[in-house]
C-alpha positions in Angstrom: 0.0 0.0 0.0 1.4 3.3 -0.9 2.4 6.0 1.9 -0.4 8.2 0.4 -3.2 6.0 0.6 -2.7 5.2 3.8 -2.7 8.9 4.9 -5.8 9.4 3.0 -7.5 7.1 4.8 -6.4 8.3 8.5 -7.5 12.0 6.8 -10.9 9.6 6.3 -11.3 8.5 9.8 -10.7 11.5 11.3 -13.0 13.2 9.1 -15.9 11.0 10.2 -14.9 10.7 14.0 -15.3 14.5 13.7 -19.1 14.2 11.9 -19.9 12.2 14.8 -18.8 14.1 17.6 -20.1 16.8 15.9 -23.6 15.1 16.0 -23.4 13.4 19.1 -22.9 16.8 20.8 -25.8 18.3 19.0 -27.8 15.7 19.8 -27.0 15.7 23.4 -27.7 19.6 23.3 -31.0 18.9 21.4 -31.5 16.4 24.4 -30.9 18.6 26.7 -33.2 21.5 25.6 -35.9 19.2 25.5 -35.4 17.9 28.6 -35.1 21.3 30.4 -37.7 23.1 28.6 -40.7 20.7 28.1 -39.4 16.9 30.2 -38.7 18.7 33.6 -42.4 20.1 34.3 -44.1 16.5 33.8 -40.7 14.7 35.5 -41.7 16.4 38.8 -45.2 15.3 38.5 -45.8 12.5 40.7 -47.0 9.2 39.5 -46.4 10.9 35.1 -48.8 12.6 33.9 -46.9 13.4 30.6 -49.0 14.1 27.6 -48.5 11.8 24.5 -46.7 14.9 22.8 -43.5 14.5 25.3 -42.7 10.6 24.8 -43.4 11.1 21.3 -41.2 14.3 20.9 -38.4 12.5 22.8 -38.4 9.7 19.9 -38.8 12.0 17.3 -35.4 14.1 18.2 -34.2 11.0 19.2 -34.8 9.8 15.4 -33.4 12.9 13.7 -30.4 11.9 15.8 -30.3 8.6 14.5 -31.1 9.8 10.7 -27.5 11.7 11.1 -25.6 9.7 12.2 -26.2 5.6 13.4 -23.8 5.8 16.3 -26.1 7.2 18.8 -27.3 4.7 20.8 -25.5 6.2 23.5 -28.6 8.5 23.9 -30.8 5.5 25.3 -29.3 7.1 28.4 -31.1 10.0 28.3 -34.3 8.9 26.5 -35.0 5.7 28.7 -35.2 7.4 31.9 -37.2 10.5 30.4 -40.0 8.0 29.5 -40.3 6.5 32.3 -40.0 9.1 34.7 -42.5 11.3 33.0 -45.1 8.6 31.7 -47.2 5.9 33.5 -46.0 2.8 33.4 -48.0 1.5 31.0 -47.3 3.8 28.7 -43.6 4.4 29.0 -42.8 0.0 28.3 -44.0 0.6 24.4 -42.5 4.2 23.7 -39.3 2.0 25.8 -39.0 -0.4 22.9 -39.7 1.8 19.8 -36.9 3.5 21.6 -34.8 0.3 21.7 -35.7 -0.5 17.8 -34.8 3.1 16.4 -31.2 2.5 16.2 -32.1 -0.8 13.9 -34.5 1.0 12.3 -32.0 3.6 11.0 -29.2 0.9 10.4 -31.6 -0.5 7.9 -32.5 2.4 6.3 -29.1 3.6 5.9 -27.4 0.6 4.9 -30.1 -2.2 4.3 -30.5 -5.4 5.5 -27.4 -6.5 4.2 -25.4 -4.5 6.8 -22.7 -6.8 8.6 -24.0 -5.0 11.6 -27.1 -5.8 11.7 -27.5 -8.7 14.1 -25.6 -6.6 16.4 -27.9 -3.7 16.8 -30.7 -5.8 17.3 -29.1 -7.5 19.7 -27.8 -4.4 21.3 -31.4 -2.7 21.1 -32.7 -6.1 22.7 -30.4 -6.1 25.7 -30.7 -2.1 25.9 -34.6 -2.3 25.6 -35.4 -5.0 27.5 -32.9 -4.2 30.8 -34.6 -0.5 30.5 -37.9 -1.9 30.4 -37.3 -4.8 33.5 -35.5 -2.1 35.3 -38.5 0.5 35.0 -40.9 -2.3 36.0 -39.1 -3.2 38.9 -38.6 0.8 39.6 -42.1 1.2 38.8 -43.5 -1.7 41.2 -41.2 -0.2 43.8 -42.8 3.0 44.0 -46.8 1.6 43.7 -45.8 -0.5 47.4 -44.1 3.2 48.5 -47.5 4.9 47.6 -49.8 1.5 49.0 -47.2 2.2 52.4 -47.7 6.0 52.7 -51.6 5.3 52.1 -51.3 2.8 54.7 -49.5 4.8 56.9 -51.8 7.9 56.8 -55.0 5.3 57.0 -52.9 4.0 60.4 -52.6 7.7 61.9 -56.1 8.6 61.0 -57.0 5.4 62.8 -55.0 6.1 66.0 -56.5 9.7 65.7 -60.0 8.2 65.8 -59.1 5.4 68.2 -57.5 8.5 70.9 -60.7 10.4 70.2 -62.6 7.3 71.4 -60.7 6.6 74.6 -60.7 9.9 75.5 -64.8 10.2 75.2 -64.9 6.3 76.4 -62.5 8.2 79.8 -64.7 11.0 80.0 -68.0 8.9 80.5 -66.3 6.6 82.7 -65.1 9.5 84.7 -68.4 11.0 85.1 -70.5 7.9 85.8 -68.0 7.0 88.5 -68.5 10.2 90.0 -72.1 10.0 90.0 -71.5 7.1 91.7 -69.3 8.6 94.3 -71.7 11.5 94.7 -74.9 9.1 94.8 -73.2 6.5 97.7 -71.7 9.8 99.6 -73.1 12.8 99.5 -76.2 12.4 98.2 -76.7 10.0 101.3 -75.8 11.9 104.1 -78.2 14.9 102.4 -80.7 12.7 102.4 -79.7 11.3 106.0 -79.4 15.2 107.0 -82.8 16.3 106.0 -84.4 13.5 108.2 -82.9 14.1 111.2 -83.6 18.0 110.9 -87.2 16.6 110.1 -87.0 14.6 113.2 -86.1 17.5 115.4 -88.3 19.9 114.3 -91.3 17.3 115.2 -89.1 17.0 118.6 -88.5 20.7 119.4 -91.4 20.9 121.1 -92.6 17.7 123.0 -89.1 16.3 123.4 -86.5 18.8 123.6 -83.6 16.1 124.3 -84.5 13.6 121.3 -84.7 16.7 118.8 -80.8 17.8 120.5 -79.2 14.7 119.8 -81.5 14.5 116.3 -79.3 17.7 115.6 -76.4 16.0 116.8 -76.6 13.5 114.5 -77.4 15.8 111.8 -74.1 17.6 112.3 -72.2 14.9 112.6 -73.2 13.7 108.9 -73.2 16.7 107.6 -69.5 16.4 108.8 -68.5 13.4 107.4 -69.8 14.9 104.0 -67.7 17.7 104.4 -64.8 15.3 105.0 -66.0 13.0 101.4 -66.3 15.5 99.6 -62.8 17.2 100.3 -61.1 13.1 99.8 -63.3 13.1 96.4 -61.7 16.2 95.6 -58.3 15.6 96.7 -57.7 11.7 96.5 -61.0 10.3 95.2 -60.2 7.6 98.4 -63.7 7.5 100.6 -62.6 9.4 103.5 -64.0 6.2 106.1 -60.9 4.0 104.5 -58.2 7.0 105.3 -59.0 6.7 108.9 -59.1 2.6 109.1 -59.6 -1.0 107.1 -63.0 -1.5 105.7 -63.9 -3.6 108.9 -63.7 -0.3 110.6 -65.4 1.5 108.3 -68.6 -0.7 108.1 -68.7 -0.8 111.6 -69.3 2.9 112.2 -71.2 3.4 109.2 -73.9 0.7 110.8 -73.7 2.5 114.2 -74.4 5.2 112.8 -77.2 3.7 111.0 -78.6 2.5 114.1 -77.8 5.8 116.0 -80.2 7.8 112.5 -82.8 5.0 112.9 -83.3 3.6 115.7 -83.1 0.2 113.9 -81.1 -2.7 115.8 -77.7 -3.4 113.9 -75.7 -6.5 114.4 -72.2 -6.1 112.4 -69.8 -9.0 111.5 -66.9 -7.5 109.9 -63.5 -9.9 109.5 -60.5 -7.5 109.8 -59.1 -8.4 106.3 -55.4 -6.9 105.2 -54.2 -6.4 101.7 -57.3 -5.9 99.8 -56.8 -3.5 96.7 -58.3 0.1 97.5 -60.7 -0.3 94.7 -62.1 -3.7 96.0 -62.7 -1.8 99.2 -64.1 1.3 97.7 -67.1 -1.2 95.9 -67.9 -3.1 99.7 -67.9 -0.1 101.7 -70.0 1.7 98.8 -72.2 -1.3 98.5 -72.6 -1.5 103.0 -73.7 2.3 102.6 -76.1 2.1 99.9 -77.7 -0.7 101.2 -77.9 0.8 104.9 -79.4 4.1 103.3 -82.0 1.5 101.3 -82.9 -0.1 104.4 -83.5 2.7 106.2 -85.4 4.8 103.6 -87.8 2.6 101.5 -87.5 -1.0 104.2 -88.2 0.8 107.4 -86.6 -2.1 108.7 -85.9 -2.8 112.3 -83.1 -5.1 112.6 -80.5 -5.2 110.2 -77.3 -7.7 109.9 -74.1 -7.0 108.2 -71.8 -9.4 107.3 -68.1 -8.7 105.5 -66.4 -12.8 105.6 -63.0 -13.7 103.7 -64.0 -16.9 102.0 -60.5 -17.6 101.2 -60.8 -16.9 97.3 -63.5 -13.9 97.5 -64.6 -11.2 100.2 -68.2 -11.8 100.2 -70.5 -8.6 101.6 -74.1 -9.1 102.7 -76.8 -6.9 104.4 -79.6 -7.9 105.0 -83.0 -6.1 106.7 -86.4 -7.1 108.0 -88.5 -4.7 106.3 -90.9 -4.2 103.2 -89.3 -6.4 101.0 -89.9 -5.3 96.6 -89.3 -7.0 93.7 -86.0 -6.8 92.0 -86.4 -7.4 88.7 -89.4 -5.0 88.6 -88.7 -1.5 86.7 -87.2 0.8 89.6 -86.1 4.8 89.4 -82.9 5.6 91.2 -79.0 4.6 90.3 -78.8 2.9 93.7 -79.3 -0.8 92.7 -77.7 0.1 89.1 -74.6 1.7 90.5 -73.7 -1.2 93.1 -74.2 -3.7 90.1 -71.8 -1.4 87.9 -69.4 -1.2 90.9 -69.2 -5.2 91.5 -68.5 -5.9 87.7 -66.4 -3.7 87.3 -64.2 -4.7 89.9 -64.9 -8.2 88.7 -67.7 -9.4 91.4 -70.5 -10.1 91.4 -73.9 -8.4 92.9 -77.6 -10.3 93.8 -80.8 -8.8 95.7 -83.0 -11.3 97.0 -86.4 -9.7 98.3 -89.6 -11.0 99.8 -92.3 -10.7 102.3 -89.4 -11.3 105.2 -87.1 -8.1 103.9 -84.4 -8.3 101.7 -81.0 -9.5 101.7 -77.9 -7.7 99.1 -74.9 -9.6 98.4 -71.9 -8.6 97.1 -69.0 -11.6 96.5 -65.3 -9.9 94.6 -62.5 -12.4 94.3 -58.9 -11.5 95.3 
């Protein structure tokens, strides 16, 4: 081969490496203007939301490309991740592969099917199309769990919101029908017990001038122990009998003083019991009072028992009257009955009125 053939063909070469760099860069410029002025807006939409105008403009001047010059496949690098990134998945997977194909496309047209390098664009545009496409399915699957977490996730905090909400008005009603409870078996009683003994003494002041005294006695004495309630409901919610002594002590002077307002004969047997929880205590000495107050205001009983045992598995409570007995399961106004039911199952007891012609008899078993 002569000297100048050779440099004619290195002249040649250089000549065509120059073409294509020429058109690679202004194809990677046309890229880019596209990208920035028209790709970027739907890019940043979440989910695409690209019209069919951008995929199809980004194979068209990825086409003109191609028509210039064969050699740039290299911009599958730029076009792959446009489409998917701006259009649905569903979408993007055939505007992926017409992608893939254009390089072929314009091999053939440029050179024909006789090309010696035809088998390996196709496979090239198979192994760059289909990784794209498996990669942006993978990518796309991977950001539908994202979005099925983060819907998920807000469904979860609106659910803990709700559930909070719940609890808290579930708290509030708990709240308030304990202390209508509290204020029923306390102060409500000794108002009750308060106005009868005033009664009493005013029918007294005249004919019997000592009775009607201690009447008043009494009277102040109650009207003291609500004092003292209803500054432990306000302070400790803790019945102020329990601060001072066990519930064996507690029952005791409660029924003395039942006796003392009534005139009724009380017989008490209390076991001194140690280590019952406060709120097992709180439900018997409520339970003693409210059926004391019963007793004494609707049995007009005259001799009432009380009985407070430790059965070994359960602290079993009973009263139990001789006066005008009712019926139990008979519809009945007041929150007396209701509210020592409530109290017993609550603190997992349980609660049973048996009532006849010879009085009536309350019983009130919790385990510990």
């Amino acid at each position: 081969m002569r000297t100048d053939d050779v440099a004619e063909g290195c002249d040649d070469l250089q000549q065509r490496a120059a073409r294509v760099d020429d058109t690679s860069d202004a194809g990677e410029g046309g890229g880019d203007a596209w990208y920035w002025g028209v790709g970027r807006t739907h890019v940043r939409v979440e989910g695409g939301s690209a019209p069919v105008s951008f995929p199809l403009g980004t194979v068209v001047i990825f086409a003109i490309g191609l028509a210039f010059e064969p050699t740039l496949p290299i911009g599958w690098a730029a076009v792959f991740p446009m489409l998917f990134l701006a259009c649905r998945l569903g979408a993007a997977v055939p505007w992926a592969a017409l992608a893939a194909a254009l390089p072929t496309i314009a091999l053939v047209a440029r050179a024909g099917l006789d090309s010696p390098f035809l088998p390996a664009s196709l496979l090239q545009g198979l192994a760059a199309g289909g990784s794209a496409i498996l990669f942006g399915l993978w990518i796309g699957q991977i950001a539908a769990q994202s979005s099925q977490r983060a819907q998920l996730i807000q469904r979860l905090e609106a659910s803990q919101n709700e559930a909070r909400a719940l609890s808290r008005a579930a708290g509030v009603a708990t709240e308030r029908a304990r202390l209508a409870a509290e204020i029923h078996d306390t102060l409500a009683q000794g108002f009750t017990s308060i106005v009868t003994l005033v009664q009493a003494a005013e029918s007294k002041l005249d004919s019997d001038p000592t009775a009607a005294r201690r009447h008043l006695c009494l009277a102040a004495e109650t009207a003291r122990e609500n004092l003292a309630e209803a500054r432990a409901m306000v302070h400790e919610l803790t019945p102020s009998a329990l601060a001072s002594g066990n519930l064996a002590e507690a029952i005791r002077r409660r029924a003395e003083q039942f006796g003392r307002e009534t005139s009724a004969t009380v017989t008490v047997r209390a076991d001194d019991i140690d280590g019952l929880p406060t709120a097992v205590e709180v439900v018997l000495l409520r339970a003693a009072q409210e059926a004391l107050a019963n007793a004494g205001k609707h049995a007009a009983a005259t001799e009432v028992s009380v009985e407070l045992i430790d059965t070994g598995d359960a602290v079993r409570l009973s009263v139990a009257d001789d006066g005008v007995g009712f019926d139990p399961h008979a519809p009945h106004e007041g929150f007396g009955l209701d509210g020592m039911r409530k109290r017993s199952e609550a603190v997992g007891g349980s609660f049973r009125v048996d009532s006849g012609q010879d009085g009536t008899r309350v019983t009130v078993e919790v385990p510990w």
